[in-house]
N, C-alpha and C positions, 0 to 999 in steps of 0.2 A: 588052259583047262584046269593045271591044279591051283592057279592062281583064282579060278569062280568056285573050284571047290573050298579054298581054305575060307573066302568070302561066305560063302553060305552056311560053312561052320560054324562060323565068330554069328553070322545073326543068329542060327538056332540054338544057338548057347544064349544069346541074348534075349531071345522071346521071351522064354518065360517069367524072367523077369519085369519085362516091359508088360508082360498082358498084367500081373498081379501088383504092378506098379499104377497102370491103368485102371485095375477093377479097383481097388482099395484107396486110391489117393488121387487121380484126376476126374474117374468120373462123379465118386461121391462130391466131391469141391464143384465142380461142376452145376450138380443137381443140387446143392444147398443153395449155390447163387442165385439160380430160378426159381426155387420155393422161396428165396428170401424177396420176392418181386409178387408173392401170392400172400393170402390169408388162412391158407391150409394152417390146424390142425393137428395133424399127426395124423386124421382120418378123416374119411368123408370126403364129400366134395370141396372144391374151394374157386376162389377168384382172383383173377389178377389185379394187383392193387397198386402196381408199378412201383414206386421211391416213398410209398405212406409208411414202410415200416420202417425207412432209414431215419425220416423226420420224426418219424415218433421214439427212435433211438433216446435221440438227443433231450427228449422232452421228462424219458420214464427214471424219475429218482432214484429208484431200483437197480438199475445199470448203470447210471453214474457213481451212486454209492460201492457196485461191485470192482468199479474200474478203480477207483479210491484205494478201497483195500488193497486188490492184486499190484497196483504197483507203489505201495509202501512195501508189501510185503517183496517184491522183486526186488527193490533198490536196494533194502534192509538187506536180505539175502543172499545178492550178488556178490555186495562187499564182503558180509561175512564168510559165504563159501570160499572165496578168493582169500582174501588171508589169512583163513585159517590152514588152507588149502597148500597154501604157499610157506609158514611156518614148517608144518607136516612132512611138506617136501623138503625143506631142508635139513630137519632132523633124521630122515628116512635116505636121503644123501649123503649123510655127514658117516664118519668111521665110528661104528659102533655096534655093540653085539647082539646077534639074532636081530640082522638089520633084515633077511628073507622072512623071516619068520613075521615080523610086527607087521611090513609089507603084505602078505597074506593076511593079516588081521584084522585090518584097518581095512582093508575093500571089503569085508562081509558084510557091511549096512549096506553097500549099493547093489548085491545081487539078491534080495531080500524083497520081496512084496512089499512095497509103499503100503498096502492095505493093512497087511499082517503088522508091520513097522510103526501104523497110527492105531490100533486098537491096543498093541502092549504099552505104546507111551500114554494112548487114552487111559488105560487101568490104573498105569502109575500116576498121572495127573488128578485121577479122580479120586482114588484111596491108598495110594502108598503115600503122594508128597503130603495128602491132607494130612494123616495120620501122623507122621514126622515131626508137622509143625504141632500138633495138637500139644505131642507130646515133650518138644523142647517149647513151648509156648511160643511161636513164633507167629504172629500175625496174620500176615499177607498171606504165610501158607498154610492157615488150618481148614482154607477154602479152598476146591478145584480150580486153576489158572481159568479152565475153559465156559467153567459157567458165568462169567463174566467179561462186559462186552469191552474192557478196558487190557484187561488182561489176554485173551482166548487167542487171538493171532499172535501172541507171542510163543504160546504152546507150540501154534501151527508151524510158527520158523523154526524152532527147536527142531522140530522132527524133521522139516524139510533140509535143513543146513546140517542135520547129522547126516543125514542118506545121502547129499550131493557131493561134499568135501572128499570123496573117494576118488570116483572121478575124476575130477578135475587133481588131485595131488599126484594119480596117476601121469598125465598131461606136464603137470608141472617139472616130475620127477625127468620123465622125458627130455624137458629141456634143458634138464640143470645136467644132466647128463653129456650134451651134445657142446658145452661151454668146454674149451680146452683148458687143462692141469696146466701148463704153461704160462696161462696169465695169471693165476691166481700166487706162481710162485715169485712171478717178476712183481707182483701186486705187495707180495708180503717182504722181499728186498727192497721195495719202496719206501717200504715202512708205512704202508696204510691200515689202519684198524681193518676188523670184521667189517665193523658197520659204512668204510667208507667203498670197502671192497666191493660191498651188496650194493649200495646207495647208484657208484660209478661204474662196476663192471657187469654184478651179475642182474642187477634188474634190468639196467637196457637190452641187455643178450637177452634175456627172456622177452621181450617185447612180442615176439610172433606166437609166442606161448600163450603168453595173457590175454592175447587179441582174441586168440580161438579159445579161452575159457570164458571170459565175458559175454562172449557171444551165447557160448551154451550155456552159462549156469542163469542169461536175463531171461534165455528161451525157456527154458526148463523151472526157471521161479514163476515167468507170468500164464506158466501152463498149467500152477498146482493146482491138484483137484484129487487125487487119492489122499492123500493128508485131510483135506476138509471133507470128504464124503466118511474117515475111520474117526476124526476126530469131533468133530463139528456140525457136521451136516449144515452148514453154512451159519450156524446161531451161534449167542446167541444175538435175539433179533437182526439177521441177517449180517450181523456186523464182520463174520470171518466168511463172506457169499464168495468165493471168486467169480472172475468170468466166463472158465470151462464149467464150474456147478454151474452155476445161475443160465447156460446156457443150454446144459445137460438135464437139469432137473422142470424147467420151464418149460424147456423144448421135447422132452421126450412123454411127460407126464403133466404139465399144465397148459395144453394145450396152444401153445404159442409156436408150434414146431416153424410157422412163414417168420415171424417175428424174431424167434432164436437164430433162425439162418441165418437173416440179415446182420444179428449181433455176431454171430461165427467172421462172418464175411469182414465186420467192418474190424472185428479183433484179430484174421488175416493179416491185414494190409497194416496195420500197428505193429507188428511183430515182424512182418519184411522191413518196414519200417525204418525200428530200432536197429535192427543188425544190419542193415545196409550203413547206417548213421556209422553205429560203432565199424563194422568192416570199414568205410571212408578214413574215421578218424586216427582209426591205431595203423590204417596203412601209410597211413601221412608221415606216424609217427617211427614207422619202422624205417623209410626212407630218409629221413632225418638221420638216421644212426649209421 
């Protein structure tokens, strides 16, 4: 008897969860995969069109060009969050003062509004760095990075790679943490430098670190879309579009809501994709060590 009750506990403690797990994230998935099989809209009536919007994926420039962008802009990113990330943690690891303090300082770009985070770098981008250069005559910057289609996604990483690097140094910090003081002293009786220390001891030890940051910082670069809705609104001429605008702004307001599912769906299975790839690879490589 109190063995059905503790059972009945643990699920009503679990329900809730699973219903707001259900209402927000499987059935919506769900119902895009079947609008993505229609011509719907966003309104009105619509038609079943079966697999014409997945063929016409492939066809619309538009969404090749978006796919283009987001993962220059994810590769670019990834890297740079990760060792800048991984720097960070180690200076933040290392014996030095108001080491709680800088810790506490360095996460407040990541609990900050992405939105709020791209309209003060948009302000500085558009007339603080102009002004700057205006007035040390410097070139490249008496113009805004963002009104230009060469420049603009670099704006965009700036912002995004200052917001994520928190995060993940968090993570990092973590595991430099969990590496025991005992190898690093037999390391330095060895007579091995800093760099052969990091090279052979501490970056292999991190391996299960790095795994679970690559994973998050490809998910969270090929998801940007608050950075380009405060920055860019996807211009200019669509050259900073990601795949969440371009599926958000088409889908919700340019009537493409059957045709944007189908892009949701197919940019889905991309993203389980990569992270299954990377979880296979760095597990190979954790077993190796």
């Amino acid at each position: 008897m109190k063995k059905g009750m503790k059972i009945n506990t643990y699920v009503l403690m679990l329900l809730p969860a699973l219903i707001l797990f259900a209402a927000f994230n499987t059935i919506p998935l769900f119902t895009g995969a079947y609008y993505s099989l229609t011509n719907y809209r966003g309104y009105g009536s619509y038609d079943f069109v079966g697999l014409r919007n997945y063929i016409d994926l492939f066809q619309d420039s538009r969404v090749g060009g978006s796919y283009l962008f987001t993962f220059k802009y994810a590769i670019t990113g990834t890297i740079l969050v990760n060792v800048l990330s991984l720097i960070l943690a180690l200076g933040l690891n290392s014996r030095i003062r108001f080491k709680s303090l800088l810790r506490g300082i360095y996460f407040i770009p990541n609990i900050l509004s992405g939105l709020v985070v791209g309209f003060i770098f948009g302000f500085f981008f558009t007339y603080i760095l102009p002004a700057i250069g205006s007035a040390l005559e410097i070139g490249f910057l008496s113009s805004s990075m963002l009104a230009s289609e060469k420049t603009a996604w670099i704006g965009v990483l700036i912002v995004g790679v200052w917001q994520a690097v928190a995060m993940n140094t968090i993570i990092y910090i973590s595991g430099l943490q969990t590496i025991p003081t005992d190898i690093y002293e037999a390391s330095a009786i060895d007579g091995a430098g800093k760099w052969e220390t990091f090279r052979s001891l501490t970056l292999p030890l991190m391996v299960p670190f790095v795994s679970i940051n690559l994973i998050l910082s490809t998910k969270n670069m090929l998801m940007v879309f608050d950075q380009i809705v405060a920055l860019t609104k996807g211009g200019p001429a669509q050259s900073t579009e990601s795949i969440s605008y371009l599926i958000y702004n088409n889908g919700m307001s340019g009537g493409q809501f059957g045709f944007q599912s189908a892009n949701a769906v197919v940019f889905f299975v991309v993203i389980v994709a990569i992270s299954v790839t990377q979880m296979v690879i760095t597990g190979k490589k954790e077993e190796q060590l």
